[in-house]
Every structure is written in structure tokens, then in C-alpha cells.
PLY file of the C-alpha trace (Angstrom):
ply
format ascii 1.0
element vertex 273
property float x
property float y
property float z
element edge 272
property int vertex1
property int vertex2
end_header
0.00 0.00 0.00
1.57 3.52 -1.12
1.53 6.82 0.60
-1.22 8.04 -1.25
-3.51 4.89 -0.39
-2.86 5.38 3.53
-3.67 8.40 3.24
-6.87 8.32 1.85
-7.42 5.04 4.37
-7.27 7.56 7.43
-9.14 10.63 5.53
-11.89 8.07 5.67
-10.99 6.95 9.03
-11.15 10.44 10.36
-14.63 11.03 9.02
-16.02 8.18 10.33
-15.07 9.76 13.66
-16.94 13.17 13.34
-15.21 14.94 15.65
-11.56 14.82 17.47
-9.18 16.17 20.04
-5.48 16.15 18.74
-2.92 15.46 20.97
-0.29 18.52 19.69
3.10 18.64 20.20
3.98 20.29 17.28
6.01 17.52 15.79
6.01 15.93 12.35
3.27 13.24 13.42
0.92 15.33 15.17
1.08 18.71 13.09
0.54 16.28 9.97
-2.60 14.55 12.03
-4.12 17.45 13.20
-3.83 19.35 9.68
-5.17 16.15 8.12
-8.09 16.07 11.30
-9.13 19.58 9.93
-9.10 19.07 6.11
-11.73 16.83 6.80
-13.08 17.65 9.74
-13.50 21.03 10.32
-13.89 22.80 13.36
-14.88 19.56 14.99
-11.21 19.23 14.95
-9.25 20.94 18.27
-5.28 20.52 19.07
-4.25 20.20 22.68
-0.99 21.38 23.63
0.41 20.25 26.70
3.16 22.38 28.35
5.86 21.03 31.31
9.06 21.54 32.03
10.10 18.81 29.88
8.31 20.68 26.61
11.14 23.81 25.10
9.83 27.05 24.58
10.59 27.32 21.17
8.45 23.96 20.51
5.55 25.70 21.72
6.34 28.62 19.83
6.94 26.35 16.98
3.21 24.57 17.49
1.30 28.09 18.38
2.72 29.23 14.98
1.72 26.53 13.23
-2.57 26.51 14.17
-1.83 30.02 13.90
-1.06 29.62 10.17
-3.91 27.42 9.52
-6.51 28.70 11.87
-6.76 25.18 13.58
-9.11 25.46 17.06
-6.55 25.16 19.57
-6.09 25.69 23.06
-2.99 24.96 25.72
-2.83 22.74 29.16
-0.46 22.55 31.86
1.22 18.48 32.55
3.56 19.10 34.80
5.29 15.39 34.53
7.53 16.48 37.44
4.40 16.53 39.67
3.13 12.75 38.80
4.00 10.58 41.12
7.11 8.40 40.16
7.75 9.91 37.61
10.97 11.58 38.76
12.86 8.46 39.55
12.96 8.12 36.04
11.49 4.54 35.68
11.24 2.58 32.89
7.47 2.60 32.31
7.96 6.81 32.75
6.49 7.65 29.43
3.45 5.51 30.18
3.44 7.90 33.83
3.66 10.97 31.55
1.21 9.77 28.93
-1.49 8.37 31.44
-1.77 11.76 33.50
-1.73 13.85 29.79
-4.67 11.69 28.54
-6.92 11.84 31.37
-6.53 15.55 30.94
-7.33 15.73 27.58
-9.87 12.98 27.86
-11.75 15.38 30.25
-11.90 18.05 27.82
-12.87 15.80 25.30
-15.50 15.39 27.30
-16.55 18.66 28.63
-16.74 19.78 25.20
-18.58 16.93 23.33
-15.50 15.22 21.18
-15.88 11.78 20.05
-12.64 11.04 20.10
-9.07 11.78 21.01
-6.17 10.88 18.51
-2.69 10.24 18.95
0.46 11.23 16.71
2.38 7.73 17.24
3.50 6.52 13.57
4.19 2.79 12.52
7.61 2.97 12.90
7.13 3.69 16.76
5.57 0.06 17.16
9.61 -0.93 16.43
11.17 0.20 19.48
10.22 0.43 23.21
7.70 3.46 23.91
5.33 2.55 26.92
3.29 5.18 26.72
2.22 3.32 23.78
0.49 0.94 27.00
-1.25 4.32 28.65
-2.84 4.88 24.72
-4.28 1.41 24.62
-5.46 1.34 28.06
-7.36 4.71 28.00
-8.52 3.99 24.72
-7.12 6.61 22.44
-6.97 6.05 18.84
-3.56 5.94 16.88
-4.70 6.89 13.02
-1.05 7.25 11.28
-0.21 3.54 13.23
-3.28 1.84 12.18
-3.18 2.78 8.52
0.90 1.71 8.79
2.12 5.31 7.70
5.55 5.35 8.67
7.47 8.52 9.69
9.29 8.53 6.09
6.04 8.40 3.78
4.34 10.93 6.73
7.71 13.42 6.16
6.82 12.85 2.31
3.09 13.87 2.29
3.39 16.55 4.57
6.13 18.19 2.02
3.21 17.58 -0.67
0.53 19.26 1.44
3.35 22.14 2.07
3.52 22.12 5.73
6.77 23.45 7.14
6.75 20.96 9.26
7.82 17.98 6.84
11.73 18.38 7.05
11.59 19.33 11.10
14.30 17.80 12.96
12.67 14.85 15.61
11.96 15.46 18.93
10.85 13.70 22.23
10.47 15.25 25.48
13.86 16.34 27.26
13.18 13.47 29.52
14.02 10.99 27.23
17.82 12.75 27.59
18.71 10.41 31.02
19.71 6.83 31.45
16.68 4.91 33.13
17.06 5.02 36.89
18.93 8.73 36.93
16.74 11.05 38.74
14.95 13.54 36.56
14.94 17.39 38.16
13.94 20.74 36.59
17.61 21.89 36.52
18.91 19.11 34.52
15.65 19.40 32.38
17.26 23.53 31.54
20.35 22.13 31.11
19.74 19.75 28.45
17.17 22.68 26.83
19.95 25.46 26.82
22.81 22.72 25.67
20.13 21.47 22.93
19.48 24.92 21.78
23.04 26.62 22.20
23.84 23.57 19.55
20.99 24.52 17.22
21.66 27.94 17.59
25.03 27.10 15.74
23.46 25.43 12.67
23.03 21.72 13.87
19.69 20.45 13.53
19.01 16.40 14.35
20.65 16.53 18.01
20.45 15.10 21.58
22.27 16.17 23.91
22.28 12.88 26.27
22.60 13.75 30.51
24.92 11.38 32.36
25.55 12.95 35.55
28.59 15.08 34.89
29.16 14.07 30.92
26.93 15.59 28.21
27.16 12.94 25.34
26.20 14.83 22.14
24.10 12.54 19.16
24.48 14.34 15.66
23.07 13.77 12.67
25.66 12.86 9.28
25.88 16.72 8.57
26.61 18.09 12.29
29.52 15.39 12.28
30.82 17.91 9.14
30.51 21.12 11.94
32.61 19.46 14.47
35.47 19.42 12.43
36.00 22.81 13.11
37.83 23.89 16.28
36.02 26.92 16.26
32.82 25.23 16.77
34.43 22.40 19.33
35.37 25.28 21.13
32.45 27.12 21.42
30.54 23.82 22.98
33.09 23.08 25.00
33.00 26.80 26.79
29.14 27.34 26.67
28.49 23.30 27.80
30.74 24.00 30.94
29.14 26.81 31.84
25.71 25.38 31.87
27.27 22.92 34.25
28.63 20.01 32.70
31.98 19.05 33.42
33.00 16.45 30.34
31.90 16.77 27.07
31.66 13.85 24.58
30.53 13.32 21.04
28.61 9.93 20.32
30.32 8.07 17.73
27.40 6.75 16.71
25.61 9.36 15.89
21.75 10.59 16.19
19.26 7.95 16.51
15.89 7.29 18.49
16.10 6.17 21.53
19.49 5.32 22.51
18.82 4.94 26.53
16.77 1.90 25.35
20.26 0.19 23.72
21.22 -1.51 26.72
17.48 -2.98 27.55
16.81 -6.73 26.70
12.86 -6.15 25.29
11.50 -7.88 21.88
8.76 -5.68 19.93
6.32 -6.93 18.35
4.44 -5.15 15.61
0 1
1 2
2 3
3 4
4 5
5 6
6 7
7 8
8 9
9 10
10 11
11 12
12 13
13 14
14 15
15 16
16 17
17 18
18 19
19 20
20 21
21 22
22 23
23 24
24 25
25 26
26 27
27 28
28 29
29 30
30 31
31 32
32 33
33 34
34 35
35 36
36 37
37 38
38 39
39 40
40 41
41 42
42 43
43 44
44 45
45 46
46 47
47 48
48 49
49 50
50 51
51 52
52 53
53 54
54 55
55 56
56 57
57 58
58 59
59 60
60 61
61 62
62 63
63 64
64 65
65 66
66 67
67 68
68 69
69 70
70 71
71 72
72 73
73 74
74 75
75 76
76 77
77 78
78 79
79 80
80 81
81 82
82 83
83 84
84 85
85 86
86 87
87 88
88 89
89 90
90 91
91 92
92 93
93 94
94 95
95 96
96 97
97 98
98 99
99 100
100 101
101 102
102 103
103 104
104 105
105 106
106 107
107 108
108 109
109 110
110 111
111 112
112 113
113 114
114 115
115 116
116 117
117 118
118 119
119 120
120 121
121 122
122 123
123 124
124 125
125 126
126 127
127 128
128 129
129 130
130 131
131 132
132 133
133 134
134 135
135 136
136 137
137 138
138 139
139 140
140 141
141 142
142 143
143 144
144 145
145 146
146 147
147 148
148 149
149 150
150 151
151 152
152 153
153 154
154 155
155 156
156 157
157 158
158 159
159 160
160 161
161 162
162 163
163 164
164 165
165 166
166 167
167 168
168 169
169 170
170 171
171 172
172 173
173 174
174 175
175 176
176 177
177 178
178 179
179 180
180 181
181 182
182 183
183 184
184 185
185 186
186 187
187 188
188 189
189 190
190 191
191 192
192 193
193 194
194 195
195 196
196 197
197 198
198 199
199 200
200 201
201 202
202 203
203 204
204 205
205 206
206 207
207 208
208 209
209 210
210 211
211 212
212 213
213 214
214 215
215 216
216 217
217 218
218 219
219 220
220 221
221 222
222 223
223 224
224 225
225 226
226 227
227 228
228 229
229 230
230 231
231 232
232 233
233 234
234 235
235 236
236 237
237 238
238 239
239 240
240 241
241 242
242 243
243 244
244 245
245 246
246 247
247 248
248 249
249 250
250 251
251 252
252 253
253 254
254 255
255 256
256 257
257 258
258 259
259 260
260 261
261 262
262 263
263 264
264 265
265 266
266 267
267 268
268 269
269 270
270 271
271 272
């Protein structure tokens, strides 16, 4: 089944539903979703943006911009993950903490203002590696369009440059909490930390990064082209100087380069999709 075949599979889907709340971060998934949601949909369509310590500033401004543009119904929520119980001691099953207390809240509003349904950006390449939030989803019965038609993140990146969204080339992001090994306590300083290293790097030009927290090391994840902008001692430099004075005291560049979740390397779980 092509691109263009999926996406007329969850047009369809979507108007069977008759009315939805978008879960909004502003990403490639959910900005194509909730543009998708109101081509067909309307004003029956509304994004929900949740906002935390864990959730940059300029991803906000990045999602307010982009309803803005289209005139999508939209409104913003504070999910303060910090403040769920748990969730601090960075466990494994923390995304399914984080997603559990966001869906309740949106499921509320959902309900409060007569929604049929709340959607999900999750893609079918997300059923590939660990994610269980992916459990909180199931459980509170939220629906997953882009997985359930099988659009994967490459033919979602392809129709959203067709549709012209801005969005289609964006660089991937997860919340900053996904930035510390599993068991490493999570605080709102090492949450800024990450933010201003993550930004002071695209700042200088770099655009698919993670800047990775281990206690006293910042281990930097670049895409093929920022390995080309290290080369320069200029730029090494420059991170070294503005890394140490955030507060880290080594600073290392991952080998291996930018890739989804990396903390989950070292964890012996099959997936099944």
C-alpha cells in the first residue's frame, strides 16, 4: 500500500469519527494529524498542547505558529510530569506515567466539550522500538490513526512536504526526559540544562541533536551533517565553553551518531508489531 492509499485510508478513518481532540506537540506526526483532522473535519477538529518543564519554549512557539497559520481550534494545558508521582525516579514505564496523567486531561476536555474522540500522533515505525506510553494509549482507549493505517514517519515526512507544511523536514523530537539513562533522577535543573545545551547547539546550525545527561558528561548525538561542523575547532570550542558553563563538566561526542532512543540500547525487550 503507497503513501497516497494510507492516506486516503485515514481521511476516511477520520470522518467516520466526526469529531476529534489532537494530541499537539507540534512535531512531524501530530502537526501532519491534526492538519489532516481539519481538512476533513473542520472545526470539529481541536489541538491540545500540553506544556511542562520537559516541553522547550521554542516547541511551543513552533506549534502556536503553526494553528496560527492554519486557523486550527486550539487551546494549551499545563502536565507538569515532574508533579506525577514516580515519575521523577525516572522509571522505565515513565512515558506511560507521563502519557497516562496527559490523557486523562485531555480525555476530560474531550469530554466537557462533546468530542468523540481523542487521537494520537504515534506513527508505525514507533511500534519498532520500546515506547510505553504506547500501553497508557491502549489502556485509556485513544486512537492511533497514522499507526493503524501503517504510515511510517518517512512516507508521513513525504506527504506533509506535498501538502506544504513546514513541518515535513523538522528535525525529531521527544520530550527532554528521554535525555537520562533509566534510573537517573529527573529534576527541573537538569531538564534547563539539556534545553539550553540542545538549543546553544541549534543555535550554531546543527539540527538532528540530543544532547544525552549522564551525571557530569553531556554525550552529544548528531546527525551525518553536524559530524561535518565538528570538524571545526572553532565550533568544538564554542561547545566546550558554553556546555561548561551550563554545568557540565566532560563533554563527549557519540560516535554513533543521532538515533531514536538510545537509553533503550542496553534494555533486553522484543517488539512486536
Amino acid at each position: 500500500m503507497n503513501a497516497e492509499t494510507k492516506l486516503n485510508k485515514l481521511k476516511m478513518k477520520i470522518k467516520e469519527m466526526e469529531s476529534m481532540v489532537v494530541a499537539f506537540s507540534g512535531g512531524v506526526d501530530s502537526s501532519f494529524l491534526l492538519k489532516v483532522a481539519y481538512d476533513v473535519l473542520g472545526d470539529k477538529t481541536l489541538g491540545v498542547t500540553a506544556r511542562s518543564s520537559t516541553y522547550p519554549e521554542r516547541e511551543y512557539r513552533e506549534a502556536k505558529d503553526f494553528v496560527t497559520a492554519y486557523h486550527i481550534p486550539h487551546m494549551a494545558i499545563v502536565s507538569e510530569e515532574l508533579q506525577v508521582e514516580g515519575f521523577k525516579e525516572n522509571p522505565l514505564n515513565r512515558c506511560y506515567l507521563c502519557k497516562k496523567e496527559l490523557f486523562h486531561k485531555i480525555k476530560k476536555i474531550a469530554e466537557d466539550q462533546g468530542y468523540n474522540f481523542i487521537a494520537e500522533g504515534s506513527n508505525y515505525d514507533d511500534l519498532g522500538d520500546f515506547r510505553p506510553g504506547l500501553q497508557a494509549v491502549s489502556e485509556l482507549g485513544i486512537a492511533s490513526p497514522l499507526r493503524e493505517v501503517g504510515l511510517t514517519k518517512d512516507e508521513i515526512r513525504l506527504l506533509s512536504k506535498e501538502m506544504g507544511l513546514k513541518t515535513w523536514n523538522k528535525q525529531s523530537f521527544a520530550c527532554l526526559s528521554s535525555r537520562f539513562p533509566y534510573g537517573e533522577k529527573i529534576t527541573e535543573q537538569k531538564l534547563q540544562m539539556v534545553d539550553k545545551a540542545e538549543q546553544f547547539l541549534l543555535d550554531l546550525g546543527f539540527k538532528q541533536i540530543r544532547v544525552r545527561h549522564h551525571g557530569s558528561v553531556a554525550r552529544i548525538e548528531v546527525d551525518d551533517t553536524g559530524f561535518k561542523l565538528f570538524f571545526g575547532k572553532k565550533i568544538r570550542d564554542a561547545i566546550y565553553d558554553r556546555f561548561k558553563e551550563i554545568g557540565f563538566t566532560y563533554i563527549a561526542l557519540d560516535l554513533k551518531g543521532y538515533r531514536t532512543g538510545s537509553m533503550n540500547e542496553g534494555l533486553d525487550i522484543k517488539f512486536n508489531r
